[in-house]
N, C-alpha and C positions, 0 to 999 in steps of 0.2 A: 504494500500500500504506500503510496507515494506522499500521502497526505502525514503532516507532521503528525506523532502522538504522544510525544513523551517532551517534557517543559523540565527544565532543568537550570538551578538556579547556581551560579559560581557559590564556593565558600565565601566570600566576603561579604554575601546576600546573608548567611547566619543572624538570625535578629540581635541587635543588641540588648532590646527591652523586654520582658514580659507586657503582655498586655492583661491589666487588670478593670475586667468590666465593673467593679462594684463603683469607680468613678463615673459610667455614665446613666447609671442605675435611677429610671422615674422616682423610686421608691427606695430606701435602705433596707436590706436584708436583715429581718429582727436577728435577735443578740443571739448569741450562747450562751446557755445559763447552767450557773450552778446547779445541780442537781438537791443538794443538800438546802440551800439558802434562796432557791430560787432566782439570786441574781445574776445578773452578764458577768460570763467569764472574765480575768483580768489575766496578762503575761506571767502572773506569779504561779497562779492554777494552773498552768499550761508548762511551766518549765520545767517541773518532772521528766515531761514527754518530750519535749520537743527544744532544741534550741535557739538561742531567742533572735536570732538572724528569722528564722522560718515565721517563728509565732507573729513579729513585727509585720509580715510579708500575709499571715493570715487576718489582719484586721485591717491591713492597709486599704487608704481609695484613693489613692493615687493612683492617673490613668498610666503611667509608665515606671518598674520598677528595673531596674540597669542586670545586665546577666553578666555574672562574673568571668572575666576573661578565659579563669583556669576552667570553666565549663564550658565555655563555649570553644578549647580548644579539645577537649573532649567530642564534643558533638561532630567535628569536624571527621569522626572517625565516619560519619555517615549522613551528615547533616550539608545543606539542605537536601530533605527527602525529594523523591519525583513525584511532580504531577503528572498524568495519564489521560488524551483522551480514551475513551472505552469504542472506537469504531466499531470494532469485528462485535460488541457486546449490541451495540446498537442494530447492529447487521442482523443479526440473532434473533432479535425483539421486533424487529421491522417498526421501529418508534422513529417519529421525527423528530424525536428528543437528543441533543448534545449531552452525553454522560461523560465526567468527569470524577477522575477519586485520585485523591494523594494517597501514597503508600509509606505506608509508616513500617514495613517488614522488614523495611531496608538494616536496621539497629542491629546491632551484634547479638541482641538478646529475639529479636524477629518482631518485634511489638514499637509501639507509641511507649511504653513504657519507662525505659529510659530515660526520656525526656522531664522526668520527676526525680529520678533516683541518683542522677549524678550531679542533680545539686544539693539535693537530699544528703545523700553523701559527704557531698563539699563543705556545707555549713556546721554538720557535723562534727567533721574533722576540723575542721576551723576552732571548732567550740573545745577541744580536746576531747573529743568522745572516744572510743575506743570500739564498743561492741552496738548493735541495732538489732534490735529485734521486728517482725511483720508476721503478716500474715499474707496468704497469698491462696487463690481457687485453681485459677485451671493452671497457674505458674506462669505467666507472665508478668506478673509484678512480681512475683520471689526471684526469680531467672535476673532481672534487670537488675533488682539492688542488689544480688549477689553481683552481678557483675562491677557495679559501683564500688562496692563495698571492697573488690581485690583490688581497682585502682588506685583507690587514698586509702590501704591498709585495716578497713575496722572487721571484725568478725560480725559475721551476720547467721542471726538462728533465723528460720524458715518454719511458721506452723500452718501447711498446706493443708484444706480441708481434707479428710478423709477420703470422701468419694472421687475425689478429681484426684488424689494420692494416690489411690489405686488404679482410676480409668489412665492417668499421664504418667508413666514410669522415665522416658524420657526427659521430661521437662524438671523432673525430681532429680534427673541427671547428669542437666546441665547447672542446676543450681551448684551442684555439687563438683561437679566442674570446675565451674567458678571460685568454690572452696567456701561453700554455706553448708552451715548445718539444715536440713531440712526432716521435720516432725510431722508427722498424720496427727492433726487434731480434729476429737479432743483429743489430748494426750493425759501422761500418765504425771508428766511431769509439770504442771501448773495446779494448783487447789482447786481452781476452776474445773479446769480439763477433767482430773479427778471425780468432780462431783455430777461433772453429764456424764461420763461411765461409768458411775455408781448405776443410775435412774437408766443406761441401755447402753451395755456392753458394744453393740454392733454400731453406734450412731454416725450417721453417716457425714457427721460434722456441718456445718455452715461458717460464709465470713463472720457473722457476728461471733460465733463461737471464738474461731481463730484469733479473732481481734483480741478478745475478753485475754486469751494465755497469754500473744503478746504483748500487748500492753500490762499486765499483773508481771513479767520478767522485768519489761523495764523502769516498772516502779519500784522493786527489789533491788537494783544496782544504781550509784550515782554514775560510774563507766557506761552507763546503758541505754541511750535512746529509743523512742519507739520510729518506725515510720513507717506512713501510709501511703498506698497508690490510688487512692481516687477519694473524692468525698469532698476533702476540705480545703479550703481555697485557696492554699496556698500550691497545691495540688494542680488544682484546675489552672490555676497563674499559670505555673509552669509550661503545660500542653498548649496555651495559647501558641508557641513557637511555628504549630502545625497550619493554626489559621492567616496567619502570618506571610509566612512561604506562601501558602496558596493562593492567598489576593494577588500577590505579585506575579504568580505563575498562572493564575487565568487572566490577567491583563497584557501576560505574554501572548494569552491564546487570542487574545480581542474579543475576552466571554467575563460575563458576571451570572453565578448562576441565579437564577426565582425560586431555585427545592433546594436546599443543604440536609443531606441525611447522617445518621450519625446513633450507632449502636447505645445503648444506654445501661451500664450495672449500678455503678457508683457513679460516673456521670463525668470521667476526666477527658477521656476520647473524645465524646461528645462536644464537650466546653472548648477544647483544642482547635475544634473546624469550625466551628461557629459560632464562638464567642469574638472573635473579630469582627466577623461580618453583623452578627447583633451589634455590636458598639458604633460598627460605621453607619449604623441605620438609624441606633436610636440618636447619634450625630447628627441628621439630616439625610443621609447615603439612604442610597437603594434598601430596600426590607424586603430581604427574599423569606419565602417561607422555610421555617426550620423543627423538620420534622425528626423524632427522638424513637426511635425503633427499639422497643424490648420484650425479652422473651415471655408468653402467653403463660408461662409457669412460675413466674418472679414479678408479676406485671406493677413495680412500687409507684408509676406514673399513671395507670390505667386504673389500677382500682386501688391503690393504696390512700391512707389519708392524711392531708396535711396536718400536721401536728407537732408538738416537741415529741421527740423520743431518742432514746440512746442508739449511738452506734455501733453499742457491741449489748453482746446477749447476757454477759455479766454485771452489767449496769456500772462498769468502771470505768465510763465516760461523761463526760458531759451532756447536757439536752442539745438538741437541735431543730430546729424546724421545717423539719422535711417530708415530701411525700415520702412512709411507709405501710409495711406491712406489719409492726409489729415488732419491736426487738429479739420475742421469743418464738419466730416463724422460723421453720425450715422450709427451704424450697425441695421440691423432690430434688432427685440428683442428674438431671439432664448433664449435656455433655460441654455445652457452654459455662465452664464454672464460673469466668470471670464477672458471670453477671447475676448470679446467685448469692444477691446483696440484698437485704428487707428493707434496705430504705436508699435513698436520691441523697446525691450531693443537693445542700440548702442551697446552692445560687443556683442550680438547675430547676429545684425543687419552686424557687422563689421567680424564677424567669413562666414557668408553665403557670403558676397562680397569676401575674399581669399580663398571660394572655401572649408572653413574645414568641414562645414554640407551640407545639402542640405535638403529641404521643400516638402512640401506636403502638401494639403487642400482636406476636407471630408464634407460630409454635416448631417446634425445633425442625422438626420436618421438612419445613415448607422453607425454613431458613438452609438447610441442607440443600436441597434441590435447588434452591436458589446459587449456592455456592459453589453447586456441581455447574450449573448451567455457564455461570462466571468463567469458569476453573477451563471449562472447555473452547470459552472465544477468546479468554484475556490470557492464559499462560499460569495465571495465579493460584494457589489452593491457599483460600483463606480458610484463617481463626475461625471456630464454632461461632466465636462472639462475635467478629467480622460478618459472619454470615448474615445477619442481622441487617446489618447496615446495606448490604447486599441486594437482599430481601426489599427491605422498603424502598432502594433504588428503582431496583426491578420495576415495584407495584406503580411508580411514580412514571417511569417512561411508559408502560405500558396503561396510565391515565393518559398520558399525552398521546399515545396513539388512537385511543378513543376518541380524543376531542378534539383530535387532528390539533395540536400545539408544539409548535418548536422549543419548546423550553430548555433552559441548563440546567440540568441535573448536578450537582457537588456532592462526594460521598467521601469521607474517611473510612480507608480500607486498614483498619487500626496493627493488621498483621496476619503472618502466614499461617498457615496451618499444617508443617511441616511434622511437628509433632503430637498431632491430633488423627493420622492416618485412620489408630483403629477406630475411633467416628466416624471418617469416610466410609470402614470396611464395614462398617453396620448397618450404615447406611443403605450400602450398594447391597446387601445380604439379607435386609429387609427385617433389619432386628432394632434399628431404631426407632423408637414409638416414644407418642407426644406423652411427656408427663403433665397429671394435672397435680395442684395441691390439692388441700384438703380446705373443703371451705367450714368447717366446726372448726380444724385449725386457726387457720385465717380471722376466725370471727373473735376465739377466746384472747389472741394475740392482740387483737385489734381494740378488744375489752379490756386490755393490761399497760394499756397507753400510760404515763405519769398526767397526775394531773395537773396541770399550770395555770394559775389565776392568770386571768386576762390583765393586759397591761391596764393601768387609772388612765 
């Protein structure tokens, strides 16, 4: 094909700034609050976990925060990513839609991930840290700060949920590769962990589970930081880098997309693609629509409820005000771990309450087949959780083919799916089947909300 399809940015293109939406925000993103006293967290709450480079970057609303040089010489291993036209996917679909996705698999680790963990890392190290502990689902966020974590020297423990522990043996592989400790939680070795194998030996773990061990380790050590891959804003800052690159590489293409799609667990991916283009609109700029694709079995944006609730299932977090399901939900064990999260990052969570995205839920199936149909015009085998984003591409050209619209399509293709093969093979073997939850689950979860006076 003679027509250009791949946008490619020199290194000196590497952003300098994070872009942080909560400065063009109609509305302020209510507070975090203490759980115990009700009130807004303050940096001293927070510094147990986290160091205070990060914590400052999580309350900030400042619309540009500067990226450290020793990171962005890092990024340089694979940064800036490519953008993609999708012709041959177009060809496929017979849509008169322009489809576009940046590929984020390009990373040493195969993911967007990365793009959090290696300043995650830096600020750490900076701070004198030494060891980090996480939590991680289908291992793309354990994989990346492991990798981080052998660059600036700190040791990193790994509490992989259970079910994606056992469905990803590779991914558990390369953590360890990289030279992380990596545990199936629950585990034996947290009080917490202990206590959900008390009440069922076989559980098949959840993020909030995982969160509750790692963060209860790194309260236990001053050496010990916690760090998270999606959720909290300093999180989401981070992945801005992705929406970034892409403005500048569909203005290569002579395109602005109208659909930005964008897979949704914890909501960092998502925020990465299209928290630019939200900021340039709520500026004045174009407002394409920006559709948030998650899985029909975790749906925390389609039927979960705004609310404060904890981010882990031990309540040894702070409140937050986000669509969930419930801090004490499991999700069945579908194959997409990374999005087997019971609640939304609060600024995604707070963008779908002013009406700036809007949601969607698919079930793992149809995200598969989606993925395969991809796999087969673009060259790519995406992430389970990729698939997702895949999926609602799809459904979105193939509206524009009904209504005869030329539209641009924009997707982040957040990573590969290299080490997800036996999903594929389950797929193609016909042993893949849609899980549902339980909606008695769901409801008791949903009935165990905290309860928080309304602000005076």
């Amino acid at each position: 094909m003679s027509e250009q399809t791949k946008y490619l940015l020199d290194e000196s293109r590497i952003p300098k700034h994070w872009y942080n939406i909560q400065a063009d925000l109609p509305k302020a993103l209510p507070p975090v609050l203490h759980p115990g006293t009700m009130q807004p967290v303050g940096p001293d709450d927070l510094a147990p976990l986290f160091p205070m480079a990060l914590i400052m970057q999580e309350v900030s609303t400042e619309r540009e925060i500067e990226i450290p040089e020793p990171v962005r010489e890092v990024f340089r291993l694979w940064r800036p990513s490519p953008l993609f036209r999708a012709h041959r996917l177009e060809k496929a679909l017979g849509t008169p839609a322009k489809i576009f996705y940046k590929y984020e698999g390009v990373s040493p680790a195969g993911s967007h991930k990365p793009n959090t963990a290696i300043p995650q890392a830096f600020y750490n190290k900076e701070a004198g840290v030494k060891r980090l502990s996480t939590e991680t689902g289908a291992g793309q966020w354990g994989s990346s700060l492991a990798f981080a974590g052998t660059l600036f020297g700190l040791d990193v423990t790994v509490f992989q949920v259970r079910v994606s522990y056992d469905q990803k043996p590779y991914r558990r592989a390369l953590m360890e590769t990289y030279g992380a400790r990596c545990l199936p939680s629950p585990s034996t070795e947290t009080a917490f962990g202990r206590s959900v194998l008390a009440k069922d030996p076989k559980h098949p773990g959840s993020l909030g589970i995982a969160i509750s061990e790692a963060v209860e380790i790194a309260a236990q050590r001053e050496d010990t930081k916690y760090a998270l891959g999606s959720v909290l804003n300093h999180v989401l800052l981070h992945q801005t880098i992705v929406g970034q690159e892409a403005m500048e590489q569909m203005a290569m293409a002579d395109a602005y997309p109208d659909v930005i799609v964008g897979c949704t667990g914890g909501g960092s991916n998502f925020a990465g693609i299209a928290f630019p283009f939200i900021g340039a609109g709520l500026r004045g700029g174009a407002k394409p629509r920006i559709v948030a694709v998650e899985p029909a079995a975790c749906p925390s944006l389609t039927r979960g409820r705004y609310a404060y609730d904890f981010g882990d299932t031990g309540h040894m977090t702070p409140l937050a005000k986000m669509h969930t399901l419930g801090s004490v939900f499991t999700p069945p064990g579908f194959h997409a771990g990374g999005l087997r999260y019971h609640g939304m990052a609060p600024l995604v969570s707070h963008l779908k309450e002013l009406g700036l995205i809007e949601a969607t839920a698919y079930h793992q199936t149809e995200c598969f087949a989606a993925g395969v149909t991809f796999a087969r015009a673009e060259g790519i085998v995406p992430a389970p959780e990729a698939n997702h984003a895949v999926k609602g591409a799809i459904e979105e050209a193939l509206r524009c083919k009904r209504e005869g619209k030329a539209e641009t399509i924009l997707f982040n293709l957040c990573g590969h799916g290299h080490f997800d093969m036996q999903a594929y093979m389950d797929y193609s073997a016909g042993k893949l089947t849609d899980q549902k939850y339980d909606e008695s689950e769901l409801a008791m979860a949903l009935a165990g909300l905290p309860s928080v006076p309304e602000p005076a």
